[in-house]
Structure formats: C-alpha cells, structure tokens
C-alpha positions as CSV (number, residue, x, y, z in Angstrom):
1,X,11.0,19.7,35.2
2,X,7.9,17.7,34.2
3,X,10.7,15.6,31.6
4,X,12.8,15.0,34.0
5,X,10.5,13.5,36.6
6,X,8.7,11.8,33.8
7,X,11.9,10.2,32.6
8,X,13.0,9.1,36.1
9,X,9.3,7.7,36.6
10,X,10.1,5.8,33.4
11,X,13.6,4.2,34.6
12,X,12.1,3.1,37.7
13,X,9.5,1.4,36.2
14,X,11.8,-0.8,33.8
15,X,14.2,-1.6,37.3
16,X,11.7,-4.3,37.5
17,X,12.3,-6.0,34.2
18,X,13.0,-10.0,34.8
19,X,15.7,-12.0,33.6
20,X,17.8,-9.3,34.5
21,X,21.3,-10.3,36.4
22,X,21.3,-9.2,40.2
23,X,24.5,-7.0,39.2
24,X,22.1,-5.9,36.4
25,X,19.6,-5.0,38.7
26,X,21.2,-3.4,41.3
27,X,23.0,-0.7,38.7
28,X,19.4,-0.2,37.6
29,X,17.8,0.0,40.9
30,X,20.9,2.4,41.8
31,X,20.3,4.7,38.9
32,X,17.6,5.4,38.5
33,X,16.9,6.4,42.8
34,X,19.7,8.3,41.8
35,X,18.3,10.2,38.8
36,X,15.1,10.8,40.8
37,X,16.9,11.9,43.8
38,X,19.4,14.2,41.8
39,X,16.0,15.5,39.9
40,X,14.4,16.6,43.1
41,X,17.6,18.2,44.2
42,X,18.4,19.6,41.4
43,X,15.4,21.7,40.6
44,X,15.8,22.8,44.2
45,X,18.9,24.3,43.4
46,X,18.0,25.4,40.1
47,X,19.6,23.1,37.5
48,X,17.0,20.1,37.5
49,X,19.0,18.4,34.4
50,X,22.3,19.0,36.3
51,X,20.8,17.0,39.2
52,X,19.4,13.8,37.5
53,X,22.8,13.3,35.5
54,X,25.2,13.6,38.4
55,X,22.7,11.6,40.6
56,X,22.2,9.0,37.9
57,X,26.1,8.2,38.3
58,X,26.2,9.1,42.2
59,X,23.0,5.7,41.8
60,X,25.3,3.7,39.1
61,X,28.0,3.5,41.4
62,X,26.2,3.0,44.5
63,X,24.3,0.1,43.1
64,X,27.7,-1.4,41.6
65,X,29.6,-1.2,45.1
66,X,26.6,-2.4,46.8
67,X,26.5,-5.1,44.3
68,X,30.1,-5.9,45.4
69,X,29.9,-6.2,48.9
70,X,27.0,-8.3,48.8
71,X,28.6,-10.8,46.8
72,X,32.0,-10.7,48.6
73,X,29.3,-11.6,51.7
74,X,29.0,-15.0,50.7
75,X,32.8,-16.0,50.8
C-alpha cells in the first residue's frame, strides 16, 4: 500500500508543474485526487491497486468535464 500512496504523493506533486495548459492542469489535478482517493478506498475494500486505477480515470474525467464547463462559462 506504501507504493501506491507513494506514487499518488508523487502525481500530486508534479500537478503543480508550470507552463502547463489549464486543460493540462485540470486532467492532472483531476487524476491524480482521483488516484489518491481511489487508493484510500481501495485498500479499505481490499484491492488498493484496483482503487487508484479506477479513481485515476473517475479524476481524468472529472477534471476534463470540469475543464469544459469552465470554459463554456465565458461565452
């Protein structure tokens, strides 16, 4: 479990690299709460690595809809 939480440590560190686009961003931002929050989960239920992938696209697709509606905002 230690990997896992280690690894979604890591990808939330890099969400803050710069010269990133905001779409860019906000897929990164989105996948990696995602991976961390499907980590916790998943080792709850028993199947850590389980977890962080589905939660990792559960983020990526959060962050990429939010992404979308806050750019159809300014129209």
């Amino acid at each position: 479990m230690k990997k896992y939480l280690f690894l979604a440590a890591l990808a939330v560190s890099v969400a803050g690299c710069s010269g990133m686009s905001t779409t860019e961003q906000r897929a990164l931002s989105g996948t990696a709460i995602g991976a961390g929050t499907g980590a916790v989960v998943g080792a709850i239920a028993g199947n850590t690595g389980l977890g962080l992938v589905v939660g990792a696209g559960a983020g990526l697709a959060g962050g990429l809809i939010y992404d979308s509606v806050k750019k159809n905002e300014g129209r």
